[in-house]
N, C-alpha and C positions, 0 to 999 in steps of 0.2 A: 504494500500500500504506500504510494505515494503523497505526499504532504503536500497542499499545492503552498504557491513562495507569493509573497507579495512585492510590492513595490513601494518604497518607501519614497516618499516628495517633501523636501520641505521647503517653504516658501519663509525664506528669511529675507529682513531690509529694516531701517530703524522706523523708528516711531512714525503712524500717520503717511507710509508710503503707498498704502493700497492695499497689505497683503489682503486683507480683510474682504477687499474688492474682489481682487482675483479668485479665491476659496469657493466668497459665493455663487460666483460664472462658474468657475468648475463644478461646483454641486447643481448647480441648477440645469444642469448637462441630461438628456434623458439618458437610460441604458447604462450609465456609471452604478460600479460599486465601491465605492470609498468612505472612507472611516475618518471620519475627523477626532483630532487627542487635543482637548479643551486646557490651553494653559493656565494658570495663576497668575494673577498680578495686583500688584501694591498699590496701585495705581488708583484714582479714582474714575468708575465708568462714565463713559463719554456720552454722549443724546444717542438715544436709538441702542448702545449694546443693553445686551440682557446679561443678569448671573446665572452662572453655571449653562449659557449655550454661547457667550462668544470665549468668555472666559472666564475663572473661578475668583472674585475678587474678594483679600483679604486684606487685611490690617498687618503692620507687623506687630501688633499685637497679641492679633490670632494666631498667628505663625506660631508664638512660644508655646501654645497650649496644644 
């Protein structure tokens, strides 16, 4: 039995370049099977992201606990 392999992409660039843009063109692709891995950030959410679907937003606060 074979293990099928994936393909791993990552879309890196700093702050505010688009990746966000791009992710969603990709996903909004019919017939794709991709997996999006939701990062963590210290940051405070921008207009329009959500928690826990653009990414995990914590305090570093919460970090210690």
């Amino acid at each position: 039995m074979r293990k099928q392999r994936g393909l791993l992409i990552v879309l890196s660039g700093p702050s505010g370049v688009g990746k966000g843009t791009v992710r969603k063109e990709l996903f909004s692709q019919p017939d794709t099977n991709y997996e999006y891995s939701i990062s963590m950030t210290t940051r405070a959410p921008r207009e329009g992201e959500v928690d826990e679907v653009d990414y995990f937003f914590k305090t570093a606060v919460s970090l210690k606990n």
